[in-house]
DOLUM-753433 format. One record per residue (C-alpha): residue in three letters; z, x, y; residue number from 1. Coordinates in pm, 1 decimal. Layout:
! DOLUM-753433
{ala, {Z, X, Y}, NUM}
...
! end
This chain:
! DOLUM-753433
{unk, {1943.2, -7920.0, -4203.2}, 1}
{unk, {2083.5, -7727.4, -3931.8}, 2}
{unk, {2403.9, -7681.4, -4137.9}, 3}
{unk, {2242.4, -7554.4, -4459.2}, 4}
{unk, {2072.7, -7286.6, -4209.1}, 5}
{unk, {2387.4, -7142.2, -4062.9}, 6}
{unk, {2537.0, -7131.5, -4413.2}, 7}
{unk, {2254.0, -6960.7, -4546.7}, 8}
{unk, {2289.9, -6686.2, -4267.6}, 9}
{unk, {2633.3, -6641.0, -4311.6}, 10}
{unk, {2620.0, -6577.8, -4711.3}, 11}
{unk, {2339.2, -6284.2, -4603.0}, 12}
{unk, {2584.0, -6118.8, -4330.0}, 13}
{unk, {2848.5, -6122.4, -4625.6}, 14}
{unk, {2613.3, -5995.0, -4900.6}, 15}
{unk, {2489.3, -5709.2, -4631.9}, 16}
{unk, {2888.1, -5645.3, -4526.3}, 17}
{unk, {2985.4, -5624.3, -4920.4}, 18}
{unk, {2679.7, -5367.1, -4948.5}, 19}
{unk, {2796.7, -5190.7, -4661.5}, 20}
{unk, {3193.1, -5137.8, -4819.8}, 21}
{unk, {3061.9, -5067.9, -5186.1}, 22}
{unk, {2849.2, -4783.1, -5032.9}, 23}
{unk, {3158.4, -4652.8, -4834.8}, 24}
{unk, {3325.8, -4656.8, -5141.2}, 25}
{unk, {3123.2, -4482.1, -5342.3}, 26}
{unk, {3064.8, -4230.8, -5054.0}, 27}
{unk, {3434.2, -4173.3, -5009.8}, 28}
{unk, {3466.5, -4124.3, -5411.0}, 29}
{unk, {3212.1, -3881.9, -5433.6}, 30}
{unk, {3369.1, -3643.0, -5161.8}, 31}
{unk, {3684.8, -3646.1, -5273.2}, 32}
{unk, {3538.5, -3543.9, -5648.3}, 33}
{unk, {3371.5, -3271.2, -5490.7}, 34}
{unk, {3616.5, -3126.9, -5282.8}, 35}
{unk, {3882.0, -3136.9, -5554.7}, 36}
{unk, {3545.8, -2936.4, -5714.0}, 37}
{unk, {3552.2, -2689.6, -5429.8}, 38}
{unk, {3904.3, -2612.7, -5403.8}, 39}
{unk, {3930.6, -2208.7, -5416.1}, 40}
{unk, {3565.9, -2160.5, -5337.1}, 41}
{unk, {3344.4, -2009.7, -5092.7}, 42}
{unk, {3168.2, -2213.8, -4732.3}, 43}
{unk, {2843.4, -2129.0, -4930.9}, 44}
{unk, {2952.6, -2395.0, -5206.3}, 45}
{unk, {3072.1, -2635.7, -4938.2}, 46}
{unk, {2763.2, -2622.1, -4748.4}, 47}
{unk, {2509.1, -2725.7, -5054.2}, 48}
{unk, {2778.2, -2987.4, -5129.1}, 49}
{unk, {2659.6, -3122.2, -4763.3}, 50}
{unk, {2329.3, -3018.1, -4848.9}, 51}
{unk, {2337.8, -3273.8, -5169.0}, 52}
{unk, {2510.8, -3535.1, -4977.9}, 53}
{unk, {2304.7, -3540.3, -4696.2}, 54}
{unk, {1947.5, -3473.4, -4872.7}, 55}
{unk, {1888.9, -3194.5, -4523.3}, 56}
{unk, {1853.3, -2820.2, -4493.9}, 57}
{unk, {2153.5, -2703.7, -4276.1}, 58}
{unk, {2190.7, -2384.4, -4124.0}, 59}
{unk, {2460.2, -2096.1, -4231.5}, 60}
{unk, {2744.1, -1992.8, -3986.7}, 61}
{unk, {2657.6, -1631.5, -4058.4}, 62}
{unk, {2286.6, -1723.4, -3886.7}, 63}
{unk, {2193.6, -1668.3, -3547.2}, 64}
{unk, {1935.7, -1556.9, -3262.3}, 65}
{unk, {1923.6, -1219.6, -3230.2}, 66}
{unk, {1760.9, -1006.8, -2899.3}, 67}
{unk, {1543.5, -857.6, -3170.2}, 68}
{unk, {1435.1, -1193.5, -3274.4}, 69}
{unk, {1391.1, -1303.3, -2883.7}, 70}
{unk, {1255.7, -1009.9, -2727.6}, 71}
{unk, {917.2, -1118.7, -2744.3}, 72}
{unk, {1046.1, -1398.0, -2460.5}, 73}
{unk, {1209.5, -1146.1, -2266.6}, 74}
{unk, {1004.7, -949.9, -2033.1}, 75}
{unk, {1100.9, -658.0, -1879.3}, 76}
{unk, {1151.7, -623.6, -1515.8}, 77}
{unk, {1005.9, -383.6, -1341.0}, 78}
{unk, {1147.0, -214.3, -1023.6}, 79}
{unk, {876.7, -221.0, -707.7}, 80}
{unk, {1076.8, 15.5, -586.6}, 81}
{unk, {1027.9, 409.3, -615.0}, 82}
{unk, {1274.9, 629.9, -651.2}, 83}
{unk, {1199.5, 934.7, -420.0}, 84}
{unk, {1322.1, 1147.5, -142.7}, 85}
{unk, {1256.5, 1071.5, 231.1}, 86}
{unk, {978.8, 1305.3, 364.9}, 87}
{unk, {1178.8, 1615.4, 529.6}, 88}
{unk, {1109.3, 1723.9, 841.4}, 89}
{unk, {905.5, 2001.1, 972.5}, 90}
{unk, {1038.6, 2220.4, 1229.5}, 91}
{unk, {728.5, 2306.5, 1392.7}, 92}
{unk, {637.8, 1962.8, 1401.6}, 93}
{unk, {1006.3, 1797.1, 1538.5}, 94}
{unk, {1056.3, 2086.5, 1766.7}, 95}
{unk, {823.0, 2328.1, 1929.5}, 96}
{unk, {683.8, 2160.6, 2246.8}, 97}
{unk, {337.7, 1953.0, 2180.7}, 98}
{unk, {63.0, 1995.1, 2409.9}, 99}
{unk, {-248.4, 1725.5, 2389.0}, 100}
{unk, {-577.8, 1939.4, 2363.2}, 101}
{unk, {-911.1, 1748.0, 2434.3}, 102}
{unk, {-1139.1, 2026.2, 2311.0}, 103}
{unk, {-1098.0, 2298.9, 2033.3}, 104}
{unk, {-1005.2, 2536.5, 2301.3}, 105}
{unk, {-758.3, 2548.5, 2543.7}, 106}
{unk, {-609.0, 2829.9, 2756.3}, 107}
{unk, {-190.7, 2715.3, 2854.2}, 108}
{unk, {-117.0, 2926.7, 3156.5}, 109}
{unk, {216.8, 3166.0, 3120.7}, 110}
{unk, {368.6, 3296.1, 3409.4}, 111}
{unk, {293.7, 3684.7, 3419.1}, 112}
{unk, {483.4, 3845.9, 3758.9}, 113}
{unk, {700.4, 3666.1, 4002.8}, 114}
{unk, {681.4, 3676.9, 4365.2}, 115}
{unk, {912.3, 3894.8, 4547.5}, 116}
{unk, {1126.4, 3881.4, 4884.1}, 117}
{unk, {1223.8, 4204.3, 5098.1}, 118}
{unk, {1458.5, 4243.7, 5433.9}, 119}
{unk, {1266.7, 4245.2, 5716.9}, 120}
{unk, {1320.7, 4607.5, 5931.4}, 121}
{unk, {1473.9, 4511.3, 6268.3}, 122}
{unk, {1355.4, 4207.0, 6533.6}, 123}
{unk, {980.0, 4303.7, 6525.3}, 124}
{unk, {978.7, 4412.0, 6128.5}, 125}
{unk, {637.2, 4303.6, 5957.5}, 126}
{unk, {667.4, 4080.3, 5721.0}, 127}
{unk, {596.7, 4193.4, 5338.2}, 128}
{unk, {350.2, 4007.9, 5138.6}, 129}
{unk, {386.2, 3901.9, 4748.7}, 130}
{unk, {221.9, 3767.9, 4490.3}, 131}
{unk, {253.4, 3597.6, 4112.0}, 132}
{unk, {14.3, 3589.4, 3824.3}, 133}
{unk, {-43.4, 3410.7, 3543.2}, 134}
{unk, {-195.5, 3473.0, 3226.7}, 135}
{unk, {-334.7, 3282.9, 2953.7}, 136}
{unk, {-254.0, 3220.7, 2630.7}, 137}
{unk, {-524.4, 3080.1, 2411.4}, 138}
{unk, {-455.3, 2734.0, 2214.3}, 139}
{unk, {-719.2, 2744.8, 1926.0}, 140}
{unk, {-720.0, 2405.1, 1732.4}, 141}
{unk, {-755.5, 2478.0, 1338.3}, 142}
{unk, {-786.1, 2159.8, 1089.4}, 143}
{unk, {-567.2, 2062.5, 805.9}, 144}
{unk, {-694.3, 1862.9, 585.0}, 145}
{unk, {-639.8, 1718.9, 201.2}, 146}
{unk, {-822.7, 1497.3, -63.7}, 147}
{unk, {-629.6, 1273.6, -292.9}, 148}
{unk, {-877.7, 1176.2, -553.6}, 149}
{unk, {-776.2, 812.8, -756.0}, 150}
{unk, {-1030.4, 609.2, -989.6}, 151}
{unk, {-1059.2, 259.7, -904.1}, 152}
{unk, {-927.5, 156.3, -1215.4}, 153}
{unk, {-609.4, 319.7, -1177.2}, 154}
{unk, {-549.9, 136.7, -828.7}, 155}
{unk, {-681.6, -156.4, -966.7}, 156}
{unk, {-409.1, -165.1, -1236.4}, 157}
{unk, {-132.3, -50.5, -1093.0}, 158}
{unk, {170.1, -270.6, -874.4}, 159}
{unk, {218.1, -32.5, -610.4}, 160}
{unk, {35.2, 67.6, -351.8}, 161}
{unk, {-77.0, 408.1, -370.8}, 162}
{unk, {-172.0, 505.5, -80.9}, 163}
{unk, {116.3, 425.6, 157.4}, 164}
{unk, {314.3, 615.1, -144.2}, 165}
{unk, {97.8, 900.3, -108.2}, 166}
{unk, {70.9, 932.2, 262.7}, 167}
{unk, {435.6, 1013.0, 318.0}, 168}
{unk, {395.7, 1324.1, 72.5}, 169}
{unk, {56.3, 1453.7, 241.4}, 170}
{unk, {266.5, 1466.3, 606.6}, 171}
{unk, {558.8, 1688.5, 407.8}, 172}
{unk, {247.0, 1927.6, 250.9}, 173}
{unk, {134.4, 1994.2, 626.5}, 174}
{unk, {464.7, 2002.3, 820.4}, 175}
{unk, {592.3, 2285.8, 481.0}, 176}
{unk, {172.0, 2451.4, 578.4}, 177}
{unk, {221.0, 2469.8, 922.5}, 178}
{unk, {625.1, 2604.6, 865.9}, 179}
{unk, {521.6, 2837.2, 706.2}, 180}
{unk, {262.1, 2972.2, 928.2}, 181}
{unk, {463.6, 2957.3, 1274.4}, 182}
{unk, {754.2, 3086.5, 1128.2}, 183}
{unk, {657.2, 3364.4, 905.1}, 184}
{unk, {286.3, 3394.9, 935.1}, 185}
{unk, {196.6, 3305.8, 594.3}, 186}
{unk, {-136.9, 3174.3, 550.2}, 187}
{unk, {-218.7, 3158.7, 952.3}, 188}
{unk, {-512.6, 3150.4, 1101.4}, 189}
{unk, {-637.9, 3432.6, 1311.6}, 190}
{unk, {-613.6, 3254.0, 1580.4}, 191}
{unk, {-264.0, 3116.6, 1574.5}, 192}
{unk, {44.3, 3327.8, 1758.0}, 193}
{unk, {184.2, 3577.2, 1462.5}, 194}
{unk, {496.0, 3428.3, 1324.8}, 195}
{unk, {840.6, 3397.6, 1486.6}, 196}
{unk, {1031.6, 3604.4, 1248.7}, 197}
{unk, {750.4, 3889.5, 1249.8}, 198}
{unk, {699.6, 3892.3, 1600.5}, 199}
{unk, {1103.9, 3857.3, 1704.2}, 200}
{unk, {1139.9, 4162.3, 1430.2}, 201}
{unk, {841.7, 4378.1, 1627.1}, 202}
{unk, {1040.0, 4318.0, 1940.0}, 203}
{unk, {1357.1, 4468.5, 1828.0}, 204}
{unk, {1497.8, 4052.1, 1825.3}, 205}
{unk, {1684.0, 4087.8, 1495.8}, 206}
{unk, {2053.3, 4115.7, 1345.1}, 207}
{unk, {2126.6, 4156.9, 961.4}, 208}
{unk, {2410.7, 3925.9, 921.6}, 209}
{unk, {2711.4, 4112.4, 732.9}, 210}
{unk, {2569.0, 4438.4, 887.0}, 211}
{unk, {2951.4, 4476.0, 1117.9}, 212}
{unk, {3218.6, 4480.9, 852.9}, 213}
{unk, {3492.9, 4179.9, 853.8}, 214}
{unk, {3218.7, 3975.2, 1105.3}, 215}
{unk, {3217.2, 3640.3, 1019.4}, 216}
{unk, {2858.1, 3438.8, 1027.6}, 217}
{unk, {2913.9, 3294.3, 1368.3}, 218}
{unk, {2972.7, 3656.7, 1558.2}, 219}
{unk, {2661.0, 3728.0, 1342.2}, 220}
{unk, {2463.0, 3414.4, 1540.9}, 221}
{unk, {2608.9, 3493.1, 1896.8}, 222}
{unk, {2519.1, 3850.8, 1818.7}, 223}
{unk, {2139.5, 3701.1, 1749.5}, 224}
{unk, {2156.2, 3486.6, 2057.1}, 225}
{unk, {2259.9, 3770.4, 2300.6}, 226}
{unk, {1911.0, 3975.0, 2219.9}, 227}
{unk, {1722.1, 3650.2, 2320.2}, 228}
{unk, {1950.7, 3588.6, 2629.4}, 229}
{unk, {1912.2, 3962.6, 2727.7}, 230}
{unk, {1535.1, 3938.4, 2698.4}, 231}
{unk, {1546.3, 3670.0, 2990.4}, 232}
{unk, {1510.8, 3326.7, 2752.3}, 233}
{unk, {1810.2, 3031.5, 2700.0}, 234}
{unk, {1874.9, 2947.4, 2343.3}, 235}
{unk, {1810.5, 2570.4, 2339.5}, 236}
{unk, {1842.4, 2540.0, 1977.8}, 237}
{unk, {1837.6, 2717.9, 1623.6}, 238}
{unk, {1616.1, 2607.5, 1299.9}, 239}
{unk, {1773.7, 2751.9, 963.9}, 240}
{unk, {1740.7, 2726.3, 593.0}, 241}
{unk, {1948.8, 2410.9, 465.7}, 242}
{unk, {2200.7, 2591.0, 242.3}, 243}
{unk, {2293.8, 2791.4, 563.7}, 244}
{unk, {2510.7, 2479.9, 656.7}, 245}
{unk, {2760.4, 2512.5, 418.7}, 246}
{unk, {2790.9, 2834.5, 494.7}, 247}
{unk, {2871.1, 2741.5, 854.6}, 248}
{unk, {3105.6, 2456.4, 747.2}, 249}
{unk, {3337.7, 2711.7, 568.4}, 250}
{unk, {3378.2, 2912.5, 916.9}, 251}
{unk, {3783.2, 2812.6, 1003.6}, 252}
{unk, {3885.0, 2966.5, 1365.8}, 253}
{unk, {4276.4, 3075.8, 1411.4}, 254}
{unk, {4411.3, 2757.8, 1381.7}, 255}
{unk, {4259.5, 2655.0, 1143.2}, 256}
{unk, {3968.7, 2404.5, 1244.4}, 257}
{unk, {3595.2, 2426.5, 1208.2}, 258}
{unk, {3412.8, 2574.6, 1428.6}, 259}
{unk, {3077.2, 2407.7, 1282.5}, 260}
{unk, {3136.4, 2009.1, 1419.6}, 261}
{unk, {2982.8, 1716.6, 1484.3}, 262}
{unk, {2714.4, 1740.7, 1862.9}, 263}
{unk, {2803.5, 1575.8, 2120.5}, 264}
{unk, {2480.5, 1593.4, 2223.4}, 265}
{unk, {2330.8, 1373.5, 1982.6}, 266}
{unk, {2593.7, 1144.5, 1991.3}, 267}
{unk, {2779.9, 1302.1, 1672.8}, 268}
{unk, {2483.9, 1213.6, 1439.8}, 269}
{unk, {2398.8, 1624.6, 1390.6}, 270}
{unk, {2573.7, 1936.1, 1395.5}, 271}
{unk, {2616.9, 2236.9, 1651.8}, 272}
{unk, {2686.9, 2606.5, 1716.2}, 273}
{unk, {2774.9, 2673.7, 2060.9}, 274}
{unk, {2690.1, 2317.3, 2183.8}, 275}
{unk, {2289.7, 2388.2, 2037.9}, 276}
{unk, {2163.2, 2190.2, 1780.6}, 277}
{unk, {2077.2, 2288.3, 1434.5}, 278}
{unk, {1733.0, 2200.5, 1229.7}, 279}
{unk, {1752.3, 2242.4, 884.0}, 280}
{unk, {1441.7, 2327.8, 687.1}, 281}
{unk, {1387.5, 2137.8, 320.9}, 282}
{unk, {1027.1, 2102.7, 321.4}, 283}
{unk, {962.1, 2424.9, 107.8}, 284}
{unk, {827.2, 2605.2, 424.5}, 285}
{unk, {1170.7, 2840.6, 478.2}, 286}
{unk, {1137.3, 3173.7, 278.2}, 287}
{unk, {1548.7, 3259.8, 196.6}, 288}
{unk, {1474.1, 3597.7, 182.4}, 289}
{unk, {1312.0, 3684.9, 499.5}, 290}
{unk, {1559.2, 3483.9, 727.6}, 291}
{unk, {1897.2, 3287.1, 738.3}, 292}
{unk, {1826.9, 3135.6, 1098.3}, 293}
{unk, {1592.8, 3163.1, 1404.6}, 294}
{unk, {1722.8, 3129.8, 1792.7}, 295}
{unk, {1556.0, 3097.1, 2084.9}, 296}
{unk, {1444.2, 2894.7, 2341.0}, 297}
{unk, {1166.7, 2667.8, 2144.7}, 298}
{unk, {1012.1, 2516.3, 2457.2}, 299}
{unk, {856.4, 2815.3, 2434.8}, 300}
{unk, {702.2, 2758.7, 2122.9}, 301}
{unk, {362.4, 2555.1, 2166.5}, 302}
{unk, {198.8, 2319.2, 1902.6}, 303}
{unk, {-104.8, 2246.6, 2032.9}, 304}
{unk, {-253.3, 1879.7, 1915.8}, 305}
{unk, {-631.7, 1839.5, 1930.4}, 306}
{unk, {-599.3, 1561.2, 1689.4}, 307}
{unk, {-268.6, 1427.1, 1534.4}, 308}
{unk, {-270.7, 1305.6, 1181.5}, 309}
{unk, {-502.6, 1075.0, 1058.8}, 310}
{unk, {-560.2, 894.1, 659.1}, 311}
{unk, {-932.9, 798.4, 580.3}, 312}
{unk, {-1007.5, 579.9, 215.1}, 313}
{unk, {-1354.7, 689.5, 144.2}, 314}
{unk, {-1563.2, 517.7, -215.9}, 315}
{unk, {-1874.0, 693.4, -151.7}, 316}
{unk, {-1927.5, 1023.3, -163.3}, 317}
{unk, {-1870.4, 1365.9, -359.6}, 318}
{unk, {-1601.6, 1628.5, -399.3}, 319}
{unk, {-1755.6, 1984.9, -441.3}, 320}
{unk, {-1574.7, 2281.7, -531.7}, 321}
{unk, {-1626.7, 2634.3, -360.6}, 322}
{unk, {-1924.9, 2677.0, -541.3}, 323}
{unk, {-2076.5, 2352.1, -475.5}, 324}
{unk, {-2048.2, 2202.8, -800.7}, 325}
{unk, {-1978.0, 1822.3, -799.1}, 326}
{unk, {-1648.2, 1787.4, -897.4}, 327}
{unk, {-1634.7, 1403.9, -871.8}, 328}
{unk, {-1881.3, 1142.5, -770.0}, 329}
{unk, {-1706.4, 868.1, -583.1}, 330}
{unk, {-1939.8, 614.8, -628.9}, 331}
{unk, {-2092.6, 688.6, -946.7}, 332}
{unk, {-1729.0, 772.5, -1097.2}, 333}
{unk, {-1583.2, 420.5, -952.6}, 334}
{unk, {-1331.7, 658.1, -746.1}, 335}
{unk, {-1178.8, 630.6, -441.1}, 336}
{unk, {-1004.1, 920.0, -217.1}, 337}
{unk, {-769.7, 910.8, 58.5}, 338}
{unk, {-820.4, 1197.9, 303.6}, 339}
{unk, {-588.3, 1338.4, 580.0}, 340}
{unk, {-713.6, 1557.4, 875.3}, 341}
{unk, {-507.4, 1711.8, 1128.8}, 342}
{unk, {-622.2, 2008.0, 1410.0}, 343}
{unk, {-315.5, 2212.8, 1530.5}, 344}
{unk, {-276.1, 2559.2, 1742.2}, 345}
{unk, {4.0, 2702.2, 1779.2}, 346}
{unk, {121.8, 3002.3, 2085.1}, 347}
{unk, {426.0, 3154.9, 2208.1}, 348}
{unk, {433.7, 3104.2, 2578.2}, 349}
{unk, {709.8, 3409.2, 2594.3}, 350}
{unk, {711.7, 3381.3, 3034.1}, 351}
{unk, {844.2, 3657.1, 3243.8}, 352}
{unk, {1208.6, 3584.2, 3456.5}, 353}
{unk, {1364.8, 3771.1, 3708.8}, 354}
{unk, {1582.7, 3893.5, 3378.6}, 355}
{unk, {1331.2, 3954.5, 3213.9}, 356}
{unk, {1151.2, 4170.6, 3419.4}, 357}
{unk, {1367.5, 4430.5, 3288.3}, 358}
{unk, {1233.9, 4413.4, 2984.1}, 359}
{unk, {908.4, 4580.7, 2894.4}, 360}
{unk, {680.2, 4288.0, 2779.2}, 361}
{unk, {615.3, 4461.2, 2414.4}, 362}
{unk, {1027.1, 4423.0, 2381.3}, 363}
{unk, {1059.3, 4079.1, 2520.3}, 364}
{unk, {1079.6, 3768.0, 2294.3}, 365}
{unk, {1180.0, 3394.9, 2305.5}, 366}
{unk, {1315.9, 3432.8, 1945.6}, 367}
{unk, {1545.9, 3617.0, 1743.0}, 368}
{unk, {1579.4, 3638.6, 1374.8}, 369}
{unk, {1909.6, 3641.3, 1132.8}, 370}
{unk, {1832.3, 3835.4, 806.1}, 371}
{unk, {2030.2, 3710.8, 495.0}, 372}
{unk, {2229.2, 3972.6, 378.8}, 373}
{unk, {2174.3, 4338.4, 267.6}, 374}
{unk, {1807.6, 4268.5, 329.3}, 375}
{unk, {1576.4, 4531.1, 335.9}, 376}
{unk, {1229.2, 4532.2, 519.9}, 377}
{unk, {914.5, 4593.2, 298.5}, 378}
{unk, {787.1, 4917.9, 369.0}, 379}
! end
């Protein structure tokens, strides 16, 4: 019994193995019919050959993915990062000296006449008396101050944050206001100083650069620096336009070298003109055609700080214009609006010195002015 089983098993594995090499066989015959079929002819006709062999759908070579057939799984990336410019500096608000102000008033004492000394007549002379004054200049604090309106929506649906992005911009707006004010009196309060390059112009403190023949722009500077020196004041500094630097960096002396290098005061990181440091204006608050460059001693100039500048986010409320129509409605609009307030004064101290008591007070000044070329003052 046990043999007839094993013989039985083996006459199926030889059946199955016979199978097996007939359908090799017939396999191997068929492909080389076809391809003596397919000699001379395209991969198209050698591909439904495989196709009929194979009973499957095969792809052609000439197929593939495509980014237009993919770009539906390919999503964009997006920068968080804005491309913009740093915030430039105001000069008024980098240089003039600050002084804290606790109420909306404030009177900064200037030194008006000195005391005097005088020889004493022989052993038993009397002894002259003397005296010094001061006078006040008035610090009035005036507030800045602007409203940047935003629905909710908008912030809602946007990546960035929009106010820190904003708030950079509204400190440029004030520092290019308040520029503009202290330096050439546009748009300033009544109750501010006039403006440097007015007022240094009114005391006979200016020099039209190119007005010598054959003097070079530095000559023109030192020529702008002796007035304020004469009228009893140190130039600390200057503050200029920002194209007025490549003008200086052209300026070779005999030998060759520029005259315009790196301060030593600030540890090469800035440029000077007779060991005094430059600030260049690029906040929109220079006007080109009233001045290339201010000098002077601009300790003298006072920026009075009742209160420095603050942001507020405010979602209730309304924005009127001059004539008190609602102009938005905070909450009813689903709004929100980031406000800035700042309250500034701003005085020339202008202090007498044994120098400058030579000088009449109406001709005396802490500031002189460069005018650009061939300029011309409005009649």
């Amino acid at each position: 019994m046990g043999l007839f089983l094993i013989m039985s098993m083996l006459v199926i594995l030889a059946s199955a193995a016979l199978r097996l090499t007939r359908q090799r066989r017939r396999a191997s015959h068929a492909l080389n019919v076809y391809l003596r079929q397919l000699r001379g002819v395209n991969v198209d006709a050698l591909l439904s050959f495989h196709k009929r062999l194979h009973g499957a759908a095969v792809m052609a070579v000439t197929d593939l993915v495509t980014r237009a057939d993919a770009e539906q799984l390919m999503p964009e990336e997006v920068s968080q990062d804005i491309i913009r410019q740093l915030p430039a500096a105001s000069v008024a608000m980098t240089k003039f000296r600050r002084v804290p102000m606790s109420r909306k008033v404030s009177r900064q004492p200037v030194l008006s006449a000195l005391a005097q000394a005088y020889f004493v007549n022989g052993d038993t002379g009397l002894k002259q008396t003397t005296k010094e004054a001061w006078t006040g200049k008035q610090l009035v604090a005036e507030e800045i101050a602007a409203i940047v309106p935003i629905p909710q929506a908008v912030l809602d649906d946007t990546d960035y944050d929009l106010w820190e992005e904003i708030k950079p911009d509204l400190v440029e707006a004030a520092g290019q206001l308040v520029d503009l004010a202290v330096l050439f009196g546009i748009g300033r309060p009544d109750t501010w100083a006039e403006g440097i390059v007015p007022a240094a112009a009114a005391a006979g403190n200016e020099v039209t650069r190119g007005a010598v023949a054959g003097e070079r722009l530095d000559l023109d500077v030192l020529r702008a620096m002796r007035l304020v020196a004469a009228d009893g004041h140190p130039v600390t500094g200057f503050a200029a336009d920002s194209l007025l630097e490549f003008d200086l960096l052209g300026i070779r002396d005999a030998d060759g070298r520029p005259i315009f290098t790196s301060d030593l005061q600030t540890g090469g990181q800035g440029r000077g003109l007779y060991s005094r440091p430059f600030t260049y204006l690029n906040n929109g608050g220079w006007l080109p055609e009233e001045a290339d460059l201010i000098a002077g001693d601009f300790s003298q100039a006072v920026l009075g700080v009742r209160q420095d500048i603050t942001f507020s986010i405010h979602t209730e409320g309304v924005i009127s214009d001059a004539a008190g129509n609602v102009v938005l409605n905070l909450m009813q609009q689903n709004s929100a609006a980031l406000k800035m307030n700042l309250r500034l004064a701003f005085q020339v101290a202008n202090p007498t010195s044994r120098r400058a008591s030579l000088t009449p007070d109406a001709d005396r000044y802490p500031f002189s002015v460069l005018r650009p070329v061939g300029y011309v003052a409005a009649p």
